[in-house]
matplotlib code that plots the C-alpha trace (Angstrom):
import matplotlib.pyplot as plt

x = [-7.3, -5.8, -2.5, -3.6, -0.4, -2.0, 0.5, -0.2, 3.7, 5.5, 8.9, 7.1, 5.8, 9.3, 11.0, 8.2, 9.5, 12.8, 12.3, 10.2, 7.4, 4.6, 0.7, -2.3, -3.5, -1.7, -4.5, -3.7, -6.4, -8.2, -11.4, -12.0, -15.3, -13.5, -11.0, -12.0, -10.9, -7.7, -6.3, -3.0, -2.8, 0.6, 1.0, 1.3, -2.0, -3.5, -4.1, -7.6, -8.0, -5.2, -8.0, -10.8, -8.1, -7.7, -11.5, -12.5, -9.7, -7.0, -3.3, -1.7, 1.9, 3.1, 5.7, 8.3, 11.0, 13.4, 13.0, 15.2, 13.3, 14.5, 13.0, 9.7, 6.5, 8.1, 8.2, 11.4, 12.3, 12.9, 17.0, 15.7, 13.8, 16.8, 19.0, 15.9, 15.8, 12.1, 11.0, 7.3, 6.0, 3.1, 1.0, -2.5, -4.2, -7.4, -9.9, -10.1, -14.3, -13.0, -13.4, -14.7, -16.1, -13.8, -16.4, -14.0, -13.9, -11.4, -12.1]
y = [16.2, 13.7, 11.6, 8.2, 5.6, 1.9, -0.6, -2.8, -3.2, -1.2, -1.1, 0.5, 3.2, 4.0, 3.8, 6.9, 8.5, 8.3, 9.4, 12.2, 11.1, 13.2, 11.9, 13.3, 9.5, 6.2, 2.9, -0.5, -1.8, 0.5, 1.7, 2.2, 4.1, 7.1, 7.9, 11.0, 12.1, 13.9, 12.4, 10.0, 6.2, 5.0, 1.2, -2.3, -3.0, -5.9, -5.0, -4.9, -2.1, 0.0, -0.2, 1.2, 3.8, 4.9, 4.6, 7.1, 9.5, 9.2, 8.7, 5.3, 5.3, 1.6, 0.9, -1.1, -3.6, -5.8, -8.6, -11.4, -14.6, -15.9, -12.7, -12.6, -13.5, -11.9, -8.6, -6.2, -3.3, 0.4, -0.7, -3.8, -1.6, 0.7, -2.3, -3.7, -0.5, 0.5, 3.3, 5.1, 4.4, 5.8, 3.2, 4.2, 0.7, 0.2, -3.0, -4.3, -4.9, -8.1, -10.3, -13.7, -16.1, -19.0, -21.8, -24.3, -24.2, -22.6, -18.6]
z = [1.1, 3.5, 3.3, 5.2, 6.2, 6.0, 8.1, 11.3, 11.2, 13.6, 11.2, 8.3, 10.5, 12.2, 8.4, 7.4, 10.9, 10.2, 6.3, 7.3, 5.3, 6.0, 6.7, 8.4, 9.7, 10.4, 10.4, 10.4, 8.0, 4.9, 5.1, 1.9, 2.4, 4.2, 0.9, -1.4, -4.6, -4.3, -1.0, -0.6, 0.4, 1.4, 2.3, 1.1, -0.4, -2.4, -5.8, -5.8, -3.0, -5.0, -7.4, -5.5, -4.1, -8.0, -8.8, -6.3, -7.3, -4.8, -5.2, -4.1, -2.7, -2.8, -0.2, -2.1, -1.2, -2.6, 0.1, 0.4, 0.2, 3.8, 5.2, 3.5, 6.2, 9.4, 10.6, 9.6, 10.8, 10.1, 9.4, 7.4, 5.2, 4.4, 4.0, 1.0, -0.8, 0.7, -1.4, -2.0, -5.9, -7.3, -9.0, -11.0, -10.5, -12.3, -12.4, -16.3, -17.0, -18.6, -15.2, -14.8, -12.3, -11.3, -11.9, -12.7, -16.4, -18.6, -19.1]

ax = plt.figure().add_subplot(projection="3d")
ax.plot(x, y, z, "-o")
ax.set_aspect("equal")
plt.show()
């Protein structure tokens, strides 16, 4: 079982220093293919790998902020994200089968 910390921002990864966060692997970009059931994803991901994270049986740790709108779209750092309340939430995110194709008509 393997924790993996998913950033390409160099604030995040000085915050989990600083916090004494614990992982095995820091990447900058998921590779989904290489997560097993019982290992740990911490990061900022979109919704729909957290998905694929929870289908194959891992644990997803969502880096959290309260951003301030004038701040969102730049890069903050390790202060900035004690200052926004950063925090590490579990989330159990599952696809729903009910999907459908944008085709330009109403669902």
């Amino acid at each position: 079982m393997s924790i993996y910390f998913v950033s390409r921002h160099p604030g995040a990864l000085e915050w989990m220093r600083r916090n004494g966060v614990a992982f095995d692997c820091h990447l900058p970009h998921l590779e989904i293919a290489n997560i097993r059931a019982g290992d740990t994803v911490i990061g900022s991901l979109p919704v729909n790998l957290a998905a694929e994270v929870y289908a194959r049986g891992a644990i997803y740790r969502h880096l959290s902020l309260k951003v301030a709108p004038q701040d969102r779209g730049r890069e903050l750092s390790a202060e900035e994200l004690d200052r926004y309340e950063a925090t590490l939430k579990r989330y159990d995110v599952h696809a729903h089968p009910d999907h459908y194709r944008i085709t330009g008509q109403k669902p």
